[in-house]
C-alpha positions as CSV (number, residue, x, y, z in Angstrom):
1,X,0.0,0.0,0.0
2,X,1.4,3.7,-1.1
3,X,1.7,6.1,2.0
4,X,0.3,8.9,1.3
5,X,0.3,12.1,2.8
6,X,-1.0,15.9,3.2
7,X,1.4,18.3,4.3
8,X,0.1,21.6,5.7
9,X,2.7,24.8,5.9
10,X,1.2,27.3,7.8
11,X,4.5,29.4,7.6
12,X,6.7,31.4,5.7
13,X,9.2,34.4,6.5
14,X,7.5,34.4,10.1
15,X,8.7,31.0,10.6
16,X,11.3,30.0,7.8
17,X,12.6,26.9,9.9
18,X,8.9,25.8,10.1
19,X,8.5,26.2,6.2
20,X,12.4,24.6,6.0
21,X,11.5,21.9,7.7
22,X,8.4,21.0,5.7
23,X,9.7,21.5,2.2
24,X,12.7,19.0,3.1
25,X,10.3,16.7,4.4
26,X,7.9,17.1,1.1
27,X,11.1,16.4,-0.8
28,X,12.4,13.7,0.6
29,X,8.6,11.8,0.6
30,X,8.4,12.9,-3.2
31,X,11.9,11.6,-4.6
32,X,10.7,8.4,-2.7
33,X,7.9,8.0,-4.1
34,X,5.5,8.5,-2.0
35,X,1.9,10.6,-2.9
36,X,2.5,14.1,-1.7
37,X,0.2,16.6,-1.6
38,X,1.1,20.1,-0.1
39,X,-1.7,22.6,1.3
40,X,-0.5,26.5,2.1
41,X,-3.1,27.7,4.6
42,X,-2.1,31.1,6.7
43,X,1.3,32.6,5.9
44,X,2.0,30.3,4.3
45,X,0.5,31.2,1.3
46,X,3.4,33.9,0.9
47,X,5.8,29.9,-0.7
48,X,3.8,29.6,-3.5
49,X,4.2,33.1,-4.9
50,X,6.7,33.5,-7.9
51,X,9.6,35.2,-6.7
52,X,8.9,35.1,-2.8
53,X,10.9,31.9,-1.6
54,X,13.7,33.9,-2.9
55,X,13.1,36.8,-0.4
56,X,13.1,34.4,2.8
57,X,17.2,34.3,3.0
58,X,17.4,34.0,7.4
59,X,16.6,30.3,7.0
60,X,19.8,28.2,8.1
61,X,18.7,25.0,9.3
62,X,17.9,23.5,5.7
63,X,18.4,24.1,2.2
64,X,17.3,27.8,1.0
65,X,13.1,27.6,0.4
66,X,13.5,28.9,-3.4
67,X,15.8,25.4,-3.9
68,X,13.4,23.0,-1.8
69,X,10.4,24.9,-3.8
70,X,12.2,24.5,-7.2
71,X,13.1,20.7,-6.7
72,X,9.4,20.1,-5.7
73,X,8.2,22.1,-8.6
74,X,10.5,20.5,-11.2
75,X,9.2,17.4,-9.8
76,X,5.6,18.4,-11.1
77,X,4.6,18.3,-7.7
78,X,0.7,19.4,-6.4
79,X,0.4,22.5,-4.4
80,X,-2.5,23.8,-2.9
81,X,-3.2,27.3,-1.3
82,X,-6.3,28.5,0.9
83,X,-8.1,30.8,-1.6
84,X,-9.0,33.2,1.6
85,X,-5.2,33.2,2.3
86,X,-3.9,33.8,-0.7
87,X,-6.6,36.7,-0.9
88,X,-5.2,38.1,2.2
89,X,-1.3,38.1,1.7
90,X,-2.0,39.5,-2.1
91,X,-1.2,36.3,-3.6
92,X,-3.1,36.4,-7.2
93,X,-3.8,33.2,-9.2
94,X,-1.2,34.7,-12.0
95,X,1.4,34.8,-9.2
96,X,1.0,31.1,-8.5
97,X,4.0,28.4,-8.6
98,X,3.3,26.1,-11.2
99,X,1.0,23.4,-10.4
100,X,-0.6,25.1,-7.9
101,X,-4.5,25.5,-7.5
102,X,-6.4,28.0,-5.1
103,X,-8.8,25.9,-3.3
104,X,-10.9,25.7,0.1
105,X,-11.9,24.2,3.3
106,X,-13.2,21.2,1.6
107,X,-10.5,20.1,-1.1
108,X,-8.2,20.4,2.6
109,X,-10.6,18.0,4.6
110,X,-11.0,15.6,1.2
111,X,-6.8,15.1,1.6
112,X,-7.3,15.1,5.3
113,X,-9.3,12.5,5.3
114,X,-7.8,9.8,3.0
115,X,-3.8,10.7,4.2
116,X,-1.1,10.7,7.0
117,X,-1.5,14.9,8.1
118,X,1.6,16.9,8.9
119,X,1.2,20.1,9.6
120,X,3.8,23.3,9.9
């Protein structure tokens, strides 16, 4: 049986070890193997606008976010952000990572409810 698992990053540049910590995790599920999908809720909506990661530079525990975020995304992997979030941090669907989708409450319980749950 595949594992398969939600992550949820609730942080970004207020928390970069928090967001650090769940993009190494997210990469080291996806290269093996293993069904990943990744929800931004709260500030952490800011990692899957174009350009942001690159701002986030106090970070030191793991790799810089832009490089976790780019391996993830040249891995085609799924991104989700909290359409309410991404409203209130300025994040417009144009400014989106690729493979990312805006979506709500009820695309996050759906994962929730059919995967392992980390949250950050």
């Amino acid at each position: 049986m595949e594992k398969k698992f939600l992550i949820v990053i609730t942080h970004s540049s207020d928390a970069p070890e928090r967001a650090g910590a769940a993009l190494s995790i997210a990469n080291t599920a996806v290269a093996s193997g293993m069904d990943v999908v990744i929800f931004a809720l709260n500030e952490g909506a800011l990692l899957v606008k174009k350009g942001f990661a690159e701002t986030v530079t106090d970070q030191k525990a793991f790799p810089p976010l832009k490089t976790l975020l780019d391996t993830l995304v040249e891995a085609g992997q799924k991104f989700f952000v909290c359409t309410a979030c991404a409203n209130q941090f300025g994040v417009g669907k144009d400014e989106l990572l690729p493979n990312t989708e805006m979506a709500g409450p009820q695309t996050l319980l759906e994962y929730a409810l059919e995967r392992e749950v980390m949250t950050f």
